[in-house]
Each structure stands twice: as structure tokens, then as C-alpha cells.
C-alpha positions as CSV (number, residue, x, y, z in Angstrom):
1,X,0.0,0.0,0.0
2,X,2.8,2.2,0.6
3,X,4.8,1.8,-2.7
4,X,1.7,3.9,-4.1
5,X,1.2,6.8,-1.7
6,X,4.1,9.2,-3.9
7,X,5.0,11.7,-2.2
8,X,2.5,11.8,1.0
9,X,4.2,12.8,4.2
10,X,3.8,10.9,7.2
11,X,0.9,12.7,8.9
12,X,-1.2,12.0,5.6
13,X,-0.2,8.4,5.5
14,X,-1.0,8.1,9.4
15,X,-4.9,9.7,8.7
16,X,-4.9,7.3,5.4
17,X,-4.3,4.5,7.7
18,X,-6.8,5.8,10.1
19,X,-9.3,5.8,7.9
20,X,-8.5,2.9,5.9
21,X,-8.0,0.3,8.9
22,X,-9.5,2.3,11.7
23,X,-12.9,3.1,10.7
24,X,-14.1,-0.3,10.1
25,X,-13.0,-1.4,13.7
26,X,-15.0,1.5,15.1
27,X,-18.3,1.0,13.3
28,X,-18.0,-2.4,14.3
29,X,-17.6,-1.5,17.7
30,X,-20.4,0.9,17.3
31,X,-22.9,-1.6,16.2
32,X,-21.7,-4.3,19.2
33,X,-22.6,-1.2,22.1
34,X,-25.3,0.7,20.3
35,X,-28.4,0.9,22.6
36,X,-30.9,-1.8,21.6
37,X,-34.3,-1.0,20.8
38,X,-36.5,-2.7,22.8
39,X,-39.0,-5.3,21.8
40,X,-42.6,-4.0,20.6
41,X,-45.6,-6.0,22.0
42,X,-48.2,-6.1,19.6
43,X,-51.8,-8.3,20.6
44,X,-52.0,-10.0,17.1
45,X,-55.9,-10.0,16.8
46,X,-56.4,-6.7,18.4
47,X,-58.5,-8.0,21.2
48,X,-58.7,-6.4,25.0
49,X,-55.9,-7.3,27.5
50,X,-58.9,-8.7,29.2
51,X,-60.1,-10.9,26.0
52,X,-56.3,-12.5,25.4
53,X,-56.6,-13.1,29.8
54,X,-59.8,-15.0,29.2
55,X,-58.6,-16.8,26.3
56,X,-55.5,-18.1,28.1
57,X,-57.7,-19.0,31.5
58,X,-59.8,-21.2,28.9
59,X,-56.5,-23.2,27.1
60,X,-55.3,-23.1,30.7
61,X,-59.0,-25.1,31.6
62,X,-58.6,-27.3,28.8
63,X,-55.5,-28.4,29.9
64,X,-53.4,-27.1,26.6
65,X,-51.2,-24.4,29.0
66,X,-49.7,-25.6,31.8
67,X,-49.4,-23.4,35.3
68,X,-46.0,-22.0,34.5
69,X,-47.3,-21.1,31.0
70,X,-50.3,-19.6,32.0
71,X,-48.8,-17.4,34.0
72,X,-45.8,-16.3,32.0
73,X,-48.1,-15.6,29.3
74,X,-50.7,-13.8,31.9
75,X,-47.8,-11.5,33.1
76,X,-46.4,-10.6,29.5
77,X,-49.9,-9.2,28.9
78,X,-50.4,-7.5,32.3
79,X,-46.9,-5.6,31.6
């Protein structure tokens, strides 16, 4: 890479190198510790949070959810 700078001094060839080798690393390291967004709850049908409750407390009767699923799912939609 250097046979083809000419006649560059060494601060250019220091901020070519910069740019060339750094800025990859730090958009990298950007996009590793950039804040997350957080996840976006959206009730599918568009039923009441009291609808989707009564809907789980039925599969939750029928036996299809057990205790610890009903009541994950029953908290996801209380919060």
C-alpha cells in the first residue's frame, strides 16, 4: 500500500491509515454497544388485554397451558 502513496508525508499516511484500517474497527464497535431498541408488544388479533386473559384461563381449563405457561403468558400481557 505504501509503494503507491508518492509523495505523502507521514501525517497524511497516518490519517490514510486511520481511515482505511481504523474506521471499520469503530463502526464495528459501534454496532456491538449501540443501545438496543426494545421489543414492541403487539396483541395480534387486536382483542382487549382482558379478552387475550380470558382466552388463556380457557386453554389453561382445557388443559393445553400448563401453570407456568399460563402465568408467564398472563404476566407478558399484564406488563
Amino acid at each position: 500500500m505504501l509503494l503507491f502513496l508518492g509523495d505523502l508525508g507521514g501525517a497524511e499516511v497516518m490519517l490514510l491509515s486511520l481511515i482505511v484500517f481504523g474506521l471499520p474497527f469503530a463502526l464495528l464497535f459501534w454496532w456491538l454497544v449501540r443501545p438496543k431498541k426494545p421489543p414492541v408488544h403487539v396483541h395480534q388479533n387486536g382483542g382487549s388485554v382482558a379478552d387475550e386473559l380470558q382466552k388463556l384461563q380457557t386453554l389453561h381449563a382445557q388443559g393445553v397451558l400448563t401453570e407456568a405457561e399460563f402465568q408467564t403468558q398472563k404476566r407478558r400481557l399484564l406488563h
